[in-house]
DONU-258752 format. One line per 8 residues: number of its first residue (from 0); for each residue x negated, y, z of C-alpha. Coordinates in pm, whole numbers, plus 50000, padded with zeros to 5 digits. Last residue first. Layout:
<lolums>
NUM	X Y Z  ...
</lolums>
This chain:
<lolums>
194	41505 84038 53162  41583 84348 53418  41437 84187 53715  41180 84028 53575  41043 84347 53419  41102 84529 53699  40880 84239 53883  40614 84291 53673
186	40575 84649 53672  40564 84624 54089  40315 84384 54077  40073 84552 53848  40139 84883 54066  39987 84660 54325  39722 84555 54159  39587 84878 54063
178	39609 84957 54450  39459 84674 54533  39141 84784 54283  39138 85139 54422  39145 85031 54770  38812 84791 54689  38626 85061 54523  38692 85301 54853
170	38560 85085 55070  38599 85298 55382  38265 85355 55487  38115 85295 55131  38322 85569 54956  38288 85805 55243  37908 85815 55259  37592 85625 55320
162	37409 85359 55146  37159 85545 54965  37043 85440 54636  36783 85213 54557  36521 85347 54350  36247 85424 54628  35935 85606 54474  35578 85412 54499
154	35273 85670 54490  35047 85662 54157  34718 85652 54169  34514 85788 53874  34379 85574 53627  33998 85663 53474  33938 85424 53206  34128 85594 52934
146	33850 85684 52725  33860 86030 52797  33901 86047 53158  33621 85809 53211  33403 86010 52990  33537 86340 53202  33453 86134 53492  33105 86094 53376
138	33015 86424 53291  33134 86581 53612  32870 86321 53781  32607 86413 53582  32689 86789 53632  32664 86726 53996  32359 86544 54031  32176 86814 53742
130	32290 87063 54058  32536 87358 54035  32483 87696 54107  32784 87926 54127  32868 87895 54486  32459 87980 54573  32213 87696 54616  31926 87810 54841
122	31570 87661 54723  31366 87614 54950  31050 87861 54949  30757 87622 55083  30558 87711 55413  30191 87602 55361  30062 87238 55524  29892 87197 55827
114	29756 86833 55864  29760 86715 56222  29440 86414 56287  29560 86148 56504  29360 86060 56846  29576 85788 56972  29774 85866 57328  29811 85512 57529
106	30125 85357 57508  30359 85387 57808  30521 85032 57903  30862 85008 57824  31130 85081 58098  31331 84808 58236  31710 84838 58195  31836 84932 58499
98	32164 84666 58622  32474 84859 58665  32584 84842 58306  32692 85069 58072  33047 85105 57941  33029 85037 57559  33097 84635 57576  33313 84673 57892
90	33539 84945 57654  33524 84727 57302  33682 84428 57582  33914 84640 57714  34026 84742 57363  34055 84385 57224  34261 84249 57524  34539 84578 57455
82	34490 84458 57085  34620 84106 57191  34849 84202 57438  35069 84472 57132  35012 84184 56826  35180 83905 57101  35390 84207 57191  35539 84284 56851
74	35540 83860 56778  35799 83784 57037  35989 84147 56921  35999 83968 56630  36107 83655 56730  36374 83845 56914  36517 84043 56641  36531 83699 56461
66	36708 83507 56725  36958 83808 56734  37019 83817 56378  37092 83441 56329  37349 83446 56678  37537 83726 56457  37577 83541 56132  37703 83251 56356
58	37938 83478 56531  38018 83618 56197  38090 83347 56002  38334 83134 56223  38588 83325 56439  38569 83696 56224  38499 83467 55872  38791 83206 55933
50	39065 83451 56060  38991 83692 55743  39063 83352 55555  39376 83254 55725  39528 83632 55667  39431 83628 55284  39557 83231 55301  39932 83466 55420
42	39920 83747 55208  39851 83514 54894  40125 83269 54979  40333 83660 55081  40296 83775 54691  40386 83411 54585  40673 83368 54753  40754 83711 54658
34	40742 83687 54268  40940 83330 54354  41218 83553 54491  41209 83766 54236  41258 83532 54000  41552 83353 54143  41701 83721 54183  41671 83821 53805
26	41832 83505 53698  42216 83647 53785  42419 83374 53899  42678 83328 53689  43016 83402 53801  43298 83146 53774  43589 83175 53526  43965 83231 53680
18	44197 83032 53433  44442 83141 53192  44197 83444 53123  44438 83693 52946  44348 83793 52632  44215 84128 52479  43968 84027 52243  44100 84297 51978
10	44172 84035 51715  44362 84096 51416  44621 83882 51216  44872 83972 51395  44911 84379 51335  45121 84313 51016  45362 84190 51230  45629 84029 50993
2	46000 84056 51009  45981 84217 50653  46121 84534 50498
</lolums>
């Protein structure tokens, strides 16, 4: 038998560090940390940009309306005066006035022959009659009708849909949508995380 190890060639990767080795820094944190940099860069110019429209845009959006309500409540009693002037006017015009109006002067009495004439039967139309007038008339809108000419009116529908409701109170499209981004971010930074 031999002094040999037969067991030396192989190599179970059990040696002793000689010297301690220093941890690496895991990657997932960096990124995760940029991931909510970015999240809270957004969060904040979100914040700065709300700040701009409620101090800025809407008291000038707001000054706009007003001035307009009250041109046109300017012009609503311009219209209101002037057709309360118009009336009183129409009303001196019909009252009479206090003044007489002279009477004409009487006309002497001519000597005019009367003619008597006979009584004649008029005719008496019952609901069943109809005149030549009338059937000429019916005739011609049914020629109208026919040849297209004759359009009937037709009475404007609103297509715009109604404003109202708990999807447009709350903004209910808009939740949905930060919602889907939300679950967005959280998928992403897993996947940072564990790569």
């Amino acid at each position: 038998m031999s002094d040999q190890n037969p067991f030396e060639d192989l190599d179970f990767g059990e040696e002793t560090p000689s010297e301690p080795q220093p941890q690496e820094e895991k990657p997932g944190n960096r990124n995760f940390m940029i991931a909510a940099g970015i999240i809270g860069g957004i969060f904040l110019l979100a914040l700065i940009l709300l700040a701009v429209v409620v101090f800025f845009v809407l008291p000038q959006r707001n000054a706009a309306l007003r001035e307009q309500q009250q041109a046109l409540l300017a012009a609503n009693t311009a219209t209101a005066f002037a057709a309360t002037e118009n009336a009183q006017q129409a009303l001196l015009l019909l009252t009479p006035s206090a003044t007489p109006i002279p009477s004409p002067t009487p006309v002497p009495p001519t000597n005019t022959p009367v003619i008597v004439q006979p009584p004649t039967a008029t005719p008496t139309l019952t609901p069943t009659s109809v005149s030549d007038a009338q059937k000429a008339t019916l005739a011609a809108q049914q020629t109208q009708l026919a040849e297209g000419k004759f359009t009937a009116t037709v009475l404007p529908t609103s297509t715009a849909l109604p404003t109202t409701g708990f999807a447009d109170e709350v903004g209910l499209p808009g939740m949905i949508g930060m919602g889907v981004a939300l679950v967005v971010i959280i998928l992403v930074a897993r996947r940072l995380r564990s790569s």
